[in-house]
C-alpha positions in Angstrom: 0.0 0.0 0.0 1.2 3.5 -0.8 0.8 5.6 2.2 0.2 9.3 1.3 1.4 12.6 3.5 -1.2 12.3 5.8 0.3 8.7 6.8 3.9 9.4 7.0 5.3 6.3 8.7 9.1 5.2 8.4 9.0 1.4 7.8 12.7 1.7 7.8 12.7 0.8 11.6 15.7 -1.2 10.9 17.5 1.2 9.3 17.0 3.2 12.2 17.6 1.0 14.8 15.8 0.0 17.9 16.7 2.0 21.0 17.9 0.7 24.2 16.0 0.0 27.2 16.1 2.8 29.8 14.4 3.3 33.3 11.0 4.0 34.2 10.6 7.6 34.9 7.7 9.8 35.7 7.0 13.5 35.6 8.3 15.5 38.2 6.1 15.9 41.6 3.3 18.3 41.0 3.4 18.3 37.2 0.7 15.5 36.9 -2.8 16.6 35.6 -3.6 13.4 33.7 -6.8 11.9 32.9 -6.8 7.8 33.3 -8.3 7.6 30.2 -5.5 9.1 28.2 -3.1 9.0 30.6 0.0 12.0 30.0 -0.2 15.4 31.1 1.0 18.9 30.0 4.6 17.2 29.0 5.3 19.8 26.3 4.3 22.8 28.5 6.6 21.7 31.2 9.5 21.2 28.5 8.9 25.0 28.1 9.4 25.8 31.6 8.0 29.2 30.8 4.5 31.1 31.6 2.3 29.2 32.0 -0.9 27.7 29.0 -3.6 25.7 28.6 -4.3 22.4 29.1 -2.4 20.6 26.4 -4.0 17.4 25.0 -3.1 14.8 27.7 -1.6 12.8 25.1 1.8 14.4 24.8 4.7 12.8 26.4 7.8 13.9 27.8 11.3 14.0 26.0 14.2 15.4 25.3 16.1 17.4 22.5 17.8 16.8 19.6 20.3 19.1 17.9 18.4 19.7 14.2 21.7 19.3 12.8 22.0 15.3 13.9 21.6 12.8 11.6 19.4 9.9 13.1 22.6 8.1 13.8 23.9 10.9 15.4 20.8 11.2 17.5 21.0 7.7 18.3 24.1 8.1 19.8 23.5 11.1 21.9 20.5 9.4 23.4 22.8 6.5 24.2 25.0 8.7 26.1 22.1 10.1 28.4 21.2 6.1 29.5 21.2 5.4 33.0 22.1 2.1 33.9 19.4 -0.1 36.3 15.5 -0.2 36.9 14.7 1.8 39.6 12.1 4.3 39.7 14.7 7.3 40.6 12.3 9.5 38.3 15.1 12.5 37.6 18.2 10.7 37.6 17.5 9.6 33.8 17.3 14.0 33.4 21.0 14.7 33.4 21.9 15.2 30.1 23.0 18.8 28.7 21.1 20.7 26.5 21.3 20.2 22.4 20.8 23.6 20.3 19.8 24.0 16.8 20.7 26.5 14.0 17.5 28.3 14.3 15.5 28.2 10.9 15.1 31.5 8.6 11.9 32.9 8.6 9.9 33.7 5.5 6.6 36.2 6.9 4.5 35.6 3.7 5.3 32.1 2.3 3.1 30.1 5.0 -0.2 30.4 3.0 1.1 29.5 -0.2 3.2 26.3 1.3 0.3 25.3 3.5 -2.3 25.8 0.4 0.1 23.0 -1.3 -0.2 20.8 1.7 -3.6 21.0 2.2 -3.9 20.0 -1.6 -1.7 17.0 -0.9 -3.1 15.9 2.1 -6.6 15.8 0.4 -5.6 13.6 -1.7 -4.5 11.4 -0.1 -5.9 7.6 0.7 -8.2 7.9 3.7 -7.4 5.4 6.9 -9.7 2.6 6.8 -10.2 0.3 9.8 -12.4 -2.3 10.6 -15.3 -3.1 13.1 -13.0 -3.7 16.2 -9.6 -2.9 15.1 -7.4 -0.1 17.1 -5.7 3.2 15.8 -1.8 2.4 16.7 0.4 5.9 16.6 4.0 4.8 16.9 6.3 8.0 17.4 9.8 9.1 18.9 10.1 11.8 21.2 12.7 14.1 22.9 12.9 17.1 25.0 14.7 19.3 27.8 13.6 21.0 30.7 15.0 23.1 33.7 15.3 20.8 36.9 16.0 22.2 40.3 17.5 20.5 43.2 18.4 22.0 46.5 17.6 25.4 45.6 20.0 25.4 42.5 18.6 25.1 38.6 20.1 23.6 35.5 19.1 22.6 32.2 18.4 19.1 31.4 17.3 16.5 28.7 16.2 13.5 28.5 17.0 10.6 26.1 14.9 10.1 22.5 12.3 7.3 22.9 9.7 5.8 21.4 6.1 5.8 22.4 3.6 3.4 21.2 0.0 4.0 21.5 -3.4 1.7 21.1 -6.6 3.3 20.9 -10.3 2.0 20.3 -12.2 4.4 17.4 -14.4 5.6 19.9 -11.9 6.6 22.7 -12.7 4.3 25.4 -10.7 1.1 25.1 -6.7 1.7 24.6 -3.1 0.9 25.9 0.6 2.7 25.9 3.7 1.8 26.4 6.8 5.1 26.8 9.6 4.7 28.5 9.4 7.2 31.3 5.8 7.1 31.6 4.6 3.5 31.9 6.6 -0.1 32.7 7.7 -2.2 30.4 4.5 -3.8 29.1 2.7 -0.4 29.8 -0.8 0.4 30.7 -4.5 0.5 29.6 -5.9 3.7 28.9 -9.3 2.7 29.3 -11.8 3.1 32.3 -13.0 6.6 33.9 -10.8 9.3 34.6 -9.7 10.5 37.9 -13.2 12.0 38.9 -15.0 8.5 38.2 -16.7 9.5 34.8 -15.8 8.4 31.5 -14.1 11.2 29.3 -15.7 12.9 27.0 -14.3 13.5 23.5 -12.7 17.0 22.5 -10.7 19.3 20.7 -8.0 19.1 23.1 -8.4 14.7 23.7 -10.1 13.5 20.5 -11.3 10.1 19.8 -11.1 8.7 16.2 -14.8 8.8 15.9 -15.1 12.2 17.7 -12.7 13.4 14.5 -15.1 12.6 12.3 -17.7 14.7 13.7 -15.8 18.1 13.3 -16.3 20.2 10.5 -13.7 20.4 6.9 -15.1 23.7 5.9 -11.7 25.9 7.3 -13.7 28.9 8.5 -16.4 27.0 10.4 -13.4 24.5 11.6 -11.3 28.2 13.0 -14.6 29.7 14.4 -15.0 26.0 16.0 -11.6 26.1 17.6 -11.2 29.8 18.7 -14.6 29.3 20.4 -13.5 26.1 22.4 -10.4 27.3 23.4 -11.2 31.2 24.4 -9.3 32.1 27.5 -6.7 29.2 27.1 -3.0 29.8 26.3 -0.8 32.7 25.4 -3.8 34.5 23.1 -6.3 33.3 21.0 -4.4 33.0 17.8 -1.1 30.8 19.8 -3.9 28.5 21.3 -5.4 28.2 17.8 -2.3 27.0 16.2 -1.4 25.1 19.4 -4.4 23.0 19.2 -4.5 22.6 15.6 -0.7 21.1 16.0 -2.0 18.9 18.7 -4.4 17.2 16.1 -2.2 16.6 13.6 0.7 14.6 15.8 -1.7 13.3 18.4 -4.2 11.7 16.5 -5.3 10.7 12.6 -7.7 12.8 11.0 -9.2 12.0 7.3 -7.4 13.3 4.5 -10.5 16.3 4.4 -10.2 17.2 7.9 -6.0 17.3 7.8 -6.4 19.8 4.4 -8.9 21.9 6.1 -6.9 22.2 9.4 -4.1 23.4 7.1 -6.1 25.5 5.3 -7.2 27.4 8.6 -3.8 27.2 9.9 -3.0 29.1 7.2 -6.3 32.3 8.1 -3.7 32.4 11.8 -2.2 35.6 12.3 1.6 35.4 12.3 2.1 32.0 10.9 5.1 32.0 9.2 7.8 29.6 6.8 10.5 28.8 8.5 13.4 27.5 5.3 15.1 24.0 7.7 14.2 22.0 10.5 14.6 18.4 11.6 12.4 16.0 13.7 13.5 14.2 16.5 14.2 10.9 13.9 17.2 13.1 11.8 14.0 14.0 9.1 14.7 17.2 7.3 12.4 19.7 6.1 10.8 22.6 6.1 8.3 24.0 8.4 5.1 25.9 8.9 5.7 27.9 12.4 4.1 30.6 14.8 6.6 32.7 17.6 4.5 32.5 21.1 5.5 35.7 22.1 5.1 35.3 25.6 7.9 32.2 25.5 9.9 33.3 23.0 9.7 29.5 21.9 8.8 28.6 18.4 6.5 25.8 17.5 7.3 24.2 14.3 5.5 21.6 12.0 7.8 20.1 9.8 7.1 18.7 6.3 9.5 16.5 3.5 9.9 19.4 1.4 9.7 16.9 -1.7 6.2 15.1 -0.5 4.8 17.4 1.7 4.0 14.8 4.1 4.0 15.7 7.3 6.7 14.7 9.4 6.2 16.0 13.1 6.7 18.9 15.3 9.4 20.8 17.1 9.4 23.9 19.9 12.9 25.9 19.5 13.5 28.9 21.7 14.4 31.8 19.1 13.8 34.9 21.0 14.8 35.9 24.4 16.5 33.5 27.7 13.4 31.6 29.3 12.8 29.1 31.9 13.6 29.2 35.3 16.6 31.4 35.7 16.7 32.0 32.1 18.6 28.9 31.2 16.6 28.4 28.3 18.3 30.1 26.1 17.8 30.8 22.2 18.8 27.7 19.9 17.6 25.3 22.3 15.4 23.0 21.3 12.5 21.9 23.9 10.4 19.6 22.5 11.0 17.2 19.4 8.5 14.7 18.3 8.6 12.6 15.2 5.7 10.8 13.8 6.9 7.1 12.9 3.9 4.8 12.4 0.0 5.2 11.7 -2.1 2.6 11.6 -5.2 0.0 12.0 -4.5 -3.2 13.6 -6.3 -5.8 15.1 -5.5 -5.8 18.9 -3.9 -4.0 21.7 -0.8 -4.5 21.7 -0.1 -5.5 18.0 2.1 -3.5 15.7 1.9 -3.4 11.8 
């Protein structure tokens, strides 16, 4: 089968290797906020370490950097060099590696519309997922990111090691397993049941179910007018939180080829959305990007494409304006969250892979 850009999956898993075993970690105390049902928690807001925004979907995981300029064997390597040896639940002690920068991209203010126009035109026409009666959505992706720990009063800037996350989920959002290093044990853990208040989550914009997906709509403006109304009040202003969310859809889940052009397309009616000409995902992918500045950060989200297929390859958060952080350790060039989408796909059972 052909997969088109709204599938982007590297079958080459041999090429690039299978990572090494590390510990079990878990978030630092205090930065939980999870639902049961989805498990994670605002990972990529706490890999920003700056003011604080909205509820991110509870999908994300944690992470750490990777220096754009890294090949994937190059990454590899560097993620090697972060392992700590053993099994014991010593959350932080896998959080001691230094920081990885990145050359930070050049910025083109008014090609965004026209590149995301392109994209939206490949992505609709592209083969639409098709699963059966009972099958599961698996999302295989690698992640990576850095954050500012504090111990004993004094800060410093950490990462922690690539990894890959595999996830399971039922169409309709209510049956579903994961398994991350740092986040769950070896065999990892179901994401179905009620969520911490004892009622069974609701599908949204910011935790969407395959099925709930299908329900939103493809027309761009109603889709925008859809999104700024849901997320008013969240975030660093209306039009970060727009493109934050839309972002969030596109790595976290696997919306039909209509519903990926049209959140393009209204990606593209966002103030200060710009082209940014080179960036890498956290697999050693090159591309090009389609970014927005949160001015309040400084921090840069960007959503990187092949710049031959247009598929889309993942997102990345680089620090280009201004020290941020705790302490202002975070400083510009660093990359704080990486995330690289690997696999989508229907299979059969929880647990299976393609």
């Amino acid at each position: 089968m052909n997969l088109g850009p709204h599938q982007p999956r590297t079958a080459n898993r041999h090429e690039n290797g299978d990572l090494p075993a590390t510990e079990e970690h878990d978030l630092p105390p205090g930065r939980h906020q999870f639902h049961k049902e989805r498990l994670m928690s605002q990972i990529h807001d706490d890999r920003r370490a700056a003011t604080p925004r909205a509820p991110r979907n509870p999908f994300l995981r944690k992470a750490v950097l990777l220096p754009a300029a890294t090949a994937l064997a190059g990454a590899l390597a560097v993620g090697v060099l972060l392992l700590t040896p053993g099994g014991n639940q010593g959350h932080d002690d896998l959080a001691a590696g230094p920081a990885l920068t990145t050359r930070i991209g050049t910025v083109d203010a008014h090609g965004a519309p026209r590149l995301l126009d392109r994209i939206s035109l490949a992505a609709a026409g592209a083969d639409a997922p098709k699963g059966r009666a009972g099958q599961y959505v698996y999302i295989e992706t690698r992640s990576a990111g850095t954050h500012v720990k504090t111990v004993e009063g004094v800060s410093s800037l950490v990462s922690r090691p690539l990894h890959t996350r595999q996830s399971w989920r039922s169409p309709d959002g209510l049956d579903g397993w994961l398994i991350e290093p740092g986040t769950t044990g070896p065999e990892g853990m179901t994401l179905a049941g009620p969520d911490e208040t004892g009622n069974v989550p609701k599908p949204h914009l910011g935790a969407p179910s395959h099925d709930y997906l299908a329900t939103l709509p493809t027309d761009p403006d109603a889709l925008l007018r859809k999104i700024y109304e849901e997320t008013e009040g969240q975030g660093n202003g209306r039009d970060q939180q727009a493109f934050t969310t839309i972002g969030d859809l596109l790595t976290e889940s696997w919306p039909s080829p209509r519903l990926t052009a049209a959140l393009y397309k209204a990606a593209a009616k966002i103030p200060g959305v710009v082209l940014v000409d080179s960036a890498t995902d956290a697999a050693g992918r090159k591309g090009i990007a389609v970014a927005r500045l949160d001015e309040t950060s400084g921090a840069r989200t960007e959503w990187i494409f092949d710049s031959k297929t247009l598929s889309f390859l993942g997102e990345r958060t680089v620090q280009v304006k201004g020290d941020s952080g705790e302490g202002g350790l975070i400083k510009p060039g660093t990359v704080v969250f990486t995330h690289a989408i690997m696999v989508r796909a229907f299979v059969d059972e929880l647990k299976a892979t393609p």
